[in-house]
C-alpha positions in Angstrom: 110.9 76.6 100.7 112.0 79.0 98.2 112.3 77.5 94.5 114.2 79.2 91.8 114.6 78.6 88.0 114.9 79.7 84.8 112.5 81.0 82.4 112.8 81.3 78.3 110.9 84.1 77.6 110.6 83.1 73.9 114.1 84.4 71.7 116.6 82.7 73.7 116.8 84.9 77.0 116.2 83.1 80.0 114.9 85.3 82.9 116.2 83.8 86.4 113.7 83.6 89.5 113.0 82.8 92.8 109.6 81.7 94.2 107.9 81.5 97.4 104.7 79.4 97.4 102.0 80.8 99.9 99.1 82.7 100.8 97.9 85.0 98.3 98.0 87.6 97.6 101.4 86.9 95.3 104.3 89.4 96.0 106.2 90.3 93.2 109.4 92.7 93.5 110.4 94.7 90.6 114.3 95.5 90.9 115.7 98.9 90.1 117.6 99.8 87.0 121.0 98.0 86.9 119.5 96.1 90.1 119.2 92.6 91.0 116.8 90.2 92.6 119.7 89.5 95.4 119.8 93.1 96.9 118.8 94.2 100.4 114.8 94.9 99.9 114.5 91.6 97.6 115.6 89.4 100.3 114.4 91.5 103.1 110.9 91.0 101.3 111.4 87.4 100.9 112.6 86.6 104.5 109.3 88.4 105.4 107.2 86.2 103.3 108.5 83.0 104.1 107.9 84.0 107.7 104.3 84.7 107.3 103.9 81.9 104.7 102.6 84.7 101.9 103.7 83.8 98.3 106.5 86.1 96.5 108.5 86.0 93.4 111.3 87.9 93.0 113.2 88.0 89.5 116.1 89.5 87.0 115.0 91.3 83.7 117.3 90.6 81.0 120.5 91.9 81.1 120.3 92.1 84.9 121.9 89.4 87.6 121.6 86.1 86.8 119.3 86.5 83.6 120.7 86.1 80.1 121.0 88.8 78.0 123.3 92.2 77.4 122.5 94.8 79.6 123.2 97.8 76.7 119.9 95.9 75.1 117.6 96.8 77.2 114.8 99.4 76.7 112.0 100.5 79.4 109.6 98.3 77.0 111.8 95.2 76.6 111.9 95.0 80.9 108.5 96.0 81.3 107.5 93.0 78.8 110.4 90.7 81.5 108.2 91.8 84.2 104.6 90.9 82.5 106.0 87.3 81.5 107.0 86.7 84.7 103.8 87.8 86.2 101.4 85.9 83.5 103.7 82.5 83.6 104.9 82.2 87.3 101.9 83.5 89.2 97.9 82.7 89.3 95.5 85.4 91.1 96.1 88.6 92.4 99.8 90.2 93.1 101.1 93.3 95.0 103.3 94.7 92.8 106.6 96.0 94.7 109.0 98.0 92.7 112.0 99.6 93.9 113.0 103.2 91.7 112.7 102.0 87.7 110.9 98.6 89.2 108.1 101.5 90.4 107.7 103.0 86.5 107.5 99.0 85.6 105.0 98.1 87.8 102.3 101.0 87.0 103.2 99.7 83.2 102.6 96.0 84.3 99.2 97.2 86.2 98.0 99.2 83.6 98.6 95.9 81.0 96.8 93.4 83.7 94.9 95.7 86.0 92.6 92.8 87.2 96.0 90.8 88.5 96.8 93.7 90.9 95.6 93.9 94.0 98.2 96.7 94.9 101.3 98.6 94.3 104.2 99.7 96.8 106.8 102.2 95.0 109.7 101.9 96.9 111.5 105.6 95.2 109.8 104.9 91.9 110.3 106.7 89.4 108.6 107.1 86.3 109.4 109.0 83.1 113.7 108.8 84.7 115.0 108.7 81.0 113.4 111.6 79.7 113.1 113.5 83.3 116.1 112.5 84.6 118.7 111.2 82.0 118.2 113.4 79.0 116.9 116.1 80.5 120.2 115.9 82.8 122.7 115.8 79.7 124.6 118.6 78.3 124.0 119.4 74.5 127.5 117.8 73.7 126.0 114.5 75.7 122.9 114.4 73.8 124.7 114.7 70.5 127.8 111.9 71.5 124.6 110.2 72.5 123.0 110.5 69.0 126.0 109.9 67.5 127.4 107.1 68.6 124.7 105.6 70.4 125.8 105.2 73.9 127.0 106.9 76.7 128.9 106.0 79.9 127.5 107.9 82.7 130.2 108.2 85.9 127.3 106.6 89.1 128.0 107.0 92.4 127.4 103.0 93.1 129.5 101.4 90.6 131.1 101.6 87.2 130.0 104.1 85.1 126.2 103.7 84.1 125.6 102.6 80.0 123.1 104.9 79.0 122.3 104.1 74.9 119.6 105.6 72.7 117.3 103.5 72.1 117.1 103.3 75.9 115.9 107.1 75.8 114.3 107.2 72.8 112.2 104.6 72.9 111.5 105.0 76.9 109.5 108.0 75.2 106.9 105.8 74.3 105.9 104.5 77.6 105.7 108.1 79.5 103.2 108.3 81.9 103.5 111.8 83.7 101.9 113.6 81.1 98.8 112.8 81.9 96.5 110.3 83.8 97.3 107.4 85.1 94.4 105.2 84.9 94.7 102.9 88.1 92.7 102.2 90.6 93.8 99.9 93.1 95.4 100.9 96.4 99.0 102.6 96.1 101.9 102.8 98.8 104.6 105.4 97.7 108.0 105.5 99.8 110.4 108.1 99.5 113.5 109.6 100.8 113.3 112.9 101.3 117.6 112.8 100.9 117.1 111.2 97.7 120.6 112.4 95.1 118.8 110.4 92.5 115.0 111.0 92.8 113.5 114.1 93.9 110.7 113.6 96.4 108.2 115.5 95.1 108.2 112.7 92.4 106.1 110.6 94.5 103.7 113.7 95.0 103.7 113.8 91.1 102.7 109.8 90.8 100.1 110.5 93.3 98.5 113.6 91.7 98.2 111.2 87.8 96.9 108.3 89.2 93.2 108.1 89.0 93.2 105.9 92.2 92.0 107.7 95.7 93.5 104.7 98.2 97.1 106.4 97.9 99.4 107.2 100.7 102.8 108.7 100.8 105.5 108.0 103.3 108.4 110.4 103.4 111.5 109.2 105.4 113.1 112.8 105.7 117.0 111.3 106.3 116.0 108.6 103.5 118.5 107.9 101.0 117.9 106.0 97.2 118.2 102.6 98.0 116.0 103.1 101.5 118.2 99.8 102.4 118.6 100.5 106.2 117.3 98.1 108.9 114.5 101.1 109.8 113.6 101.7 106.1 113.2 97.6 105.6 111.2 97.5 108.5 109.1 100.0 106.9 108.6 98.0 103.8 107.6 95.5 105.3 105.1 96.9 107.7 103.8 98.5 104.1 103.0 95.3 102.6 102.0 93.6 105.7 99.2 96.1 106.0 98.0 95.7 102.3 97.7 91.6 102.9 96.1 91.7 106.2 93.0 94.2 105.7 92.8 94.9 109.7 96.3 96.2 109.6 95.4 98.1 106.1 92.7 99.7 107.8 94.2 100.8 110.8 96.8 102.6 108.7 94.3 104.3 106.1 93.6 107.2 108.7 96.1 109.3 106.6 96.7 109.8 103.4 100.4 111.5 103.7 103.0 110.2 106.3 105.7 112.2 107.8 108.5 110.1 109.0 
């Protein structure tokens, strides 16, 4: 049975959960920027674990879903801290990290802070580095300076109302870069990417998988994937991902490549 709760992660902000006891190892999903706990690969995920009996925790960083907290707030540092008091406090032994597009930046930042937690990590489009790459890099010089000047800017998103982008988001997301150099990993990583990605180019997972030190890494490109990799056949392939790094029979059978073409 799946518990849920509430969790004061010391100045006032309660983080909301859900929690799955079970085997181990622990799976813990890392939503996407502006995400949720409640969307399609989060409950996909947890439907899969209840079946099997494996534990998972699934949770909102502040600002996000049912947490507390103003969204505007929130730096890459502030979530990244959401997601390592969630892991330290809520879970005992090891934990595949899963973590969908920002979720994958937070969970090589989580592994790199408790590397002997980990016992894998499945990037569902992650992507590191987005605010410098991908936001700022993205914005016109009269952006950057409305940006600088008034400290937030409201970016027109395909899925929604108009995306909050502030400054201290970018500017401090410059302090937890990791594409500049290695990544100092070493446990077994899954990278899934569309290859019809608006957001994320592809050969972002290619870049995550030429920094980290780690050799156990395989990359699965869904040619007619989108972003959100939310349909029935991209869920199915999440979950045969994960199922094959809890069960090592299944793990080994699909180590015979290194880079999947799907």
């Amino acid at each position: 049975m799946e518990t849920s709760g509430r969790l004061d992660r010391g100045n006032g902000i309660e983080l909301a959960w859900k929690k799955l006891d079970g085997a181990d190892p622990t799976v813990l999903f890392l939503p996407g920027f502006r995400s949720d706990m409640n969307g399609d690969k989060a409950t996909a995920l947890a439907e899969f674990c209840a079946s099997r009996g494996q534990a998972m925790l699934r949770f909102d960083y502040s600002g996000h879903g049912a947490s507390s907290g103003r969204f505007e707030d929130g730096t890459i540092g502030i979530w990244a801290r959401d997601a390592l008091t969630v892991l330290d406090r809520l879970t005992e032994g090891k934990v595949i990290l899963v973590g969908s597009s920002m979720g994958g930046w937070l969970a090589l930042l989580t592994a790199l802070q408790r590397p002997e937690r980990v016992a894998a990590i499945v990037g569902v489009a992650a992507v590191p580095d987005f605010t410098e790459n991908l936001m700022w890099d993205s914005m016109t010089f009269e952006e950057r300076a409305r940006l600088m000047r008034e400290g937030i800017l409201r970016v027109p998103s395909q899925y929604g109302e108009p995306t909050p982008i502030t400054r201290a988001l970018i500017e401090e997301g410059r302090t937890h870069l990791l594409l500049d150099g290695p990544i100092l990993l070493d446990c077994p990583i899954r990278l899934l990417q569309g290859q019809a990605d608006p957001d994320v180019p592809w050969e972002m997972a290619l870049r995550i998988a030429d920094r980290v030190v780690a050799q156990d890494v395989h990359i699965t490109l869904i040619k007619d994937g989108d972003h959100r990799l939310s349909r029935p056949g991209d869920l199915e392939l999440l979950k045969r991902t994960v199922a094959a790094l809890v069960t090592p029979d299944s793990s080994k059978a699909l180590a015979e490549t290194r880079i999947e073409q799907s």
